[in-house]
Kinemage of the C-alpha trace (Angstrom):
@kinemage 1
@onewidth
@group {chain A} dominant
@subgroup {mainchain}
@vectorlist {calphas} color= white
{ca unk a 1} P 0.000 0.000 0.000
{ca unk a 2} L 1.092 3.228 -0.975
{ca unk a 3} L 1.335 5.763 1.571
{ca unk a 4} L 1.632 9.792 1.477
{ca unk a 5} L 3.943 12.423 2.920
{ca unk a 6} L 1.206 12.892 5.598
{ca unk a 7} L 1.314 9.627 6.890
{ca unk a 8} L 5.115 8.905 6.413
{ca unk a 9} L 5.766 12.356 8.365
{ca unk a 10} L 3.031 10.840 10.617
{ca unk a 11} L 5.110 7.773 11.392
{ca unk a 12} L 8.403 9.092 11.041
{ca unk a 13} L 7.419 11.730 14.099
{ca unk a 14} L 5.856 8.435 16.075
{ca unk a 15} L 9.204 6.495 15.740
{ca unk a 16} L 11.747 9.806 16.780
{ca unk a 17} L 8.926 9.734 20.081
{ca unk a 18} L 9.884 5.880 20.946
{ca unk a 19} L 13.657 6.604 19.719
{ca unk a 20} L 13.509 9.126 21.967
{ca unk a 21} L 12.009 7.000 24.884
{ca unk a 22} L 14.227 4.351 24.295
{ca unk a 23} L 17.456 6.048 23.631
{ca unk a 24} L 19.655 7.480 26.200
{ca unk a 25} L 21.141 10.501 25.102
{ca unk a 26} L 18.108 11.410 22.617
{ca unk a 27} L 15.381 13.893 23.818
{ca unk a 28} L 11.925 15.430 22.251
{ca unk a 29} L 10.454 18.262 24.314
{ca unk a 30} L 6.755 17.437 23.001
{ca unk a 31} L 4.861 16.898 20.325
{ca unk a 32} L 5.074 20.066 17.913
{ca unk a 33} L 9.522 19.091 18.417
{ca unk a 34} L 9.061 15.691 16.997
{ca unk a 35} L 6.922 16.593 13.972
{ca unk a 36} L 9.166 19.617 13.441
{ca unk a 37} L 12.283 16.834 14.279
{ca unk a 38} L 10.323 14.111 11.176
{ca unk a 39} L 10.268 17.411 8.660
{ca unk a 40} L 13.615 18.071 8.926
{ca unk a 41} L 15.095 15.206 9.008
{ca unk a 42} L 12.968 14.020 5.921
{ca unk a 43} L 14.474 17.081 4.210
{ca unk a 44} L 17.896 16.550 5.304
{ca unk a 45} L 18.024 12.695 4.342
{ca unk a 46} L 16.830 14.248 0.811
{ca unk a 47} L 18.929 17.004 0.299
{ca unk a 48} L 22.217 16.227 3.031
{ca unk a 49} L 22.540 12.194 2.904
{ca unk a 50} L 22.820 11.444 -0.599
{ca unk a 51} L 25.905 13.894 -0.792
{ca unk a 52} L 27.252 12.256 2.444
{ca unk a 53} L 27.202 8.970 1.195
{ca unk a 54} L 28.672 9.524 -2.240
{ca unk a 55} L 31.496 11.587 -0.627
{ca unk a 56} L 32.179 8.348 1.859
{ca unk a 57} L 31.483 5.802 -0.495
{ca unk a 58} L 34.943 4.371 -0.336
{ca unk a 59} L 34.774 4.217 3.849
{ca unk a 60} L 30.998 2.750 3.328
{ca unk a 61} L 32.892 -0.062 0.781
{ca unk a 62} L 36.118 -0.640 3.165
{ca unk a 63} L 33.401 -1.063 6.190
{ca unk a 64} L 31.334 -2.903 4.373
{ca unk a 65} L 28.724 -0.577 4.618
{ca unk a 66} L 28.456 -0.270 8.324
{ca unk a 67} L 29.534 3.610 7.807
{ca unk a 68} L 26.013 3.890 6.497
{ca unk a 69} L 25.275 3.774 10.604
{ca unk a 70} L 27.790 7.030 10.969
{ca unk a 71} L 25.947 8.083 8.282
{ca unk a 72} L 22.299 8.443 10.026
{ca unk a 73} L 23.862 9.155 12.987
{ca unk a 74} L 25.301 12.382 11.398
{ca unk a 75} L 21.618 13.053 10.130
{ca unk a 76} L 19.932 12.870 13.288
{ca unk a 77} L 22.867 14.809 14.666
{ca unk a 78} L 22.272 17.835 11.910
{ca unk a 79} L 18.459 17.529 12.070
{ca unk a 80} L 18.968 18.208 16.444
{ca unk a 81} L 20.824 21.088 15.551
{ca unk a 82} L 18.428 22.646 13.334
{ca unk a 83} L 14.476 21.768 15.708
{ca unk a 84} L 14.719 23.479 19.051
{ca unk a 85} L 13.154 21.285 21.614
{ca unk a 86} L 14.935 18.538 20.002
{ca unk a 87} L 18.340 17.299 21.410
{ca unk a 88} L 21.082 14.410 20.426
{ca unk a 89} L 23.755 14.247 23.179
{ca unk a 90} L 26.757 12.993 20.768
{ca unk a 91} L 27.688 11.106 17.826
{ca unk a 92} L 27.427 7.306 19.511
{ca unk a 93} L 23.851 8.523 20.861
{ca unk a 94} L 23.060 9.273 17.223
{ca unk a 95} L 24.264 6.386 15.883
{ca unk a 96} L 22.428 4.279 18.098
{ca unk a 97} L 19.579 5.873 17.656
{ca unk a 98} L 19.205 5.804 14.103
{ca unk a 99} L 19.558 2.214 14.609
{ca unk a 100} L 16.531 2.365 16.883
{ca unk a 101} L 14.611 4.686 14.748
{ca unk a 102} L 14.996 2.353 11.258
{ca unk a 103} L 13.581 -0.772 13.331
{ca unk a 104} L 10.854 1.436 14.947
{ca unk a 105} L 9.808 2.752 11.286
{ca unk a 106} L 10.137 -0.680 9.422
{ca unk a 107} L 7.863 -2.077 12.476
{ca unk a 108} L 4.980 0.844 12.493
{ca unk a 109} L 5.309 0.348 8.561
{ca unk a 110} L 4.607 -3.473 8.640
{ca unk a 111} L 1.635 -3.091 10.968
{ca unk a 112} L -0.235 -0.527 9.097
{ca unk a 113} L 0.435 -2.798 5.704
């Protein structure tokens, strides 16, 4: 099933919550941060990541592909610096929470399919 920005943005902001909850390290100061915290980092894996991983591509190959983790942490780390009310202690806290946040979004995805 095909689903629209709305909805992605929808679960995307649901997932940062429980990242948030889980993760040590990772904090949302309400709701209005985490949807502002799923915009921007939607935009910034659009516009930011793509350059980040061609630019790294030969680390990503040499790790093989576990950089891709440095990666998302470095996203999440950019998107806390740009949404007030939403704050990523350091780089490990980032990395393990992207970790957190891709299993949290492929779950919410395979329960509304």
């Amino acid at each position: 099933m095909k689903k629209g920005f709305a909805v992605k943005l929808i679960i995307t902001m649901l997932a940062l919550l429980i990242t948030a909850g889980i993760t040590p390290g990772i904090y949302i100061n309400g709701l209005w941060a985490g949807f502002w915290a799923a915009l921007i980092l939607g935009i910034v894996n659009i516009l930011i990541k793509p350059v980040f991983t061609i630019l790294t591509l030969p680390l990503t190959i040499l790790t093989l592909g576990l950089f891709i983790f440095v990666i998302n942490g470095l996203m999440l780390l950019i998107t806390a610096a740009l949404v007030p009310g939403f704050t990523v202690s350091g780089l490990f806290a980032a990395i393990i929470g992207s970790i957190i946040l891709s299993i949290c979004t492929w779950v919410i995805n395979k329960v509304l399919d």
